[in-house]
C-alpha positions in Angstrom: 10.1 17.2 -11.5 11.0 18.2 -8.0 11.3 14.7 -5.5 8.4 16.7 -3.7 6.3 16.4 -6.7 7.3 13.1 -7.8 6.3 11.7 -4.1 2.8 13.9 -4.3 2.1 12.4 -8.1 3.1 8.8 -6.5 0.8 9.1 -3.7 -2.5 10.3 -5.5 -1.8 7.4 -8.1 -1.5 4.9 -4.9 -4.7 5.8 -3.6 -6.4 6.1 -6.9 -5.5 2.3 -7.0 -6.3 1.4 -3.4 -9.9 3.0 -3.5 -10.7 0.8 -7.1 -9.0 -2.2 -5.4 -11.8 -1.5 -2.6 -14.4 -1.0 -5.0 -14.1 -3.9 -6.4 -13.4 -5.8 -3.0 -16.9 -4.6 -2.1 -18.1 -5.5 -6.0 -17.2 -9.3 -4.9 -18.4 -9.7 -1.3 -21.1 -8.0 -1.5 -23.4 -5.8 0.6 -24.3 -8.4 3.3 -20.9 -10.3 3.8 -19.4 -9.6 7.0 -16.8 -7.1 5.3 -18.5 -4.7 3.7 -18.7 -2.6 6.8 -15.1 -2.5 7.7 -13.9 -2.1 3.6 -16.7 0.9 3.1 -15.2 2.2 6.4 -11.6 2.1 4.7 -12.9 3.5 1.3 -14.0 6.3 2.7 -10.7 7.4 4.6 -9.1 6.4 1.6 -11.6 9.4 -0.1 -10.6 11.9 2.8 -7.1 10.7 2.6 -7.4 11.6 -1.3 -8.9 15.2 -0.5 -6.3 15.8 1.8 -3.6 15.1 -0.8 -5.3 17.2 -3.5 -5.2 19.9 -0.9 -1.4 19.2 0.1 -0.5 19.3 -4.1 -2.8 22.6 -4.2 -0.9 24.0 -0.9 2.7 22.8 -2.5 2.4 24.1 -6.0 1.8 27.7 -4.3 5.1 27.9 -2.7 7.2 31.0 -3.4 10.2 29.7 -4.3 11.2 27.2 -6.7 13.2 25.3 -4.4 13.1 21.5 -3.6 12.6 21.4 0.5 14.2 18.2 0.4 17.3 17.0 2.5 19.8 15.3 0.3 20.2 12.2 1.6 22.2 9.0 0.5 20.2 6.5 -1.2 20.0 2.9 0.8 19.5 0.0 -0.4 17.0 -2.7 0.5 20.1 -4.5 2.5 20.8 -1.1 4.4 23.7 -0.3 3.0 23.8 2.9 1.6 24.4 2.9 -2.3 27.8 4.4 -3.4 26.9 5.2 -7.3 
């Protein structure tokens, strides 16, 4: 699997997990609580945010060569120094 790939499979699984972390925000607060506005607001770009990705992975897996795009870089650690494997 290309890093390209990895990264798209990555994403879609981290917003799967936001929008059932909303859902069940909204599941305990309830309709009426003073939140439910603000976390339906942030389901729903987390749904267009989702669409957008499937669309990205659709675009992506039609590319004409089979050629990562991405730029070799070194690997860093948390402390910002750059590994040396």
């Amino acid at each position: 699997m290309e890093v390209e790939e990895e990264f798209l499979q990555n994403a879609t699984t981290m917003l799967g997990f936001a929008e059932a972390e909303i859902k069940q925000f909204l599941a305990w607060t309830g309709k009426r609580s003073p939140y439910n506005r603000t976390a339906e607001e942030l389901r729903v770009k987390l749904q267009a945010a989702a669409s957008d990705l499937k669309n990205l992975k659709k675009e992506y897996s039609k590319r004409s060569s089979g050629k990562s795009y991405g730029i070799a870089q070194p690997i860093t650690a948390f402390n910002g120094i750059p590994a040396t494997e």
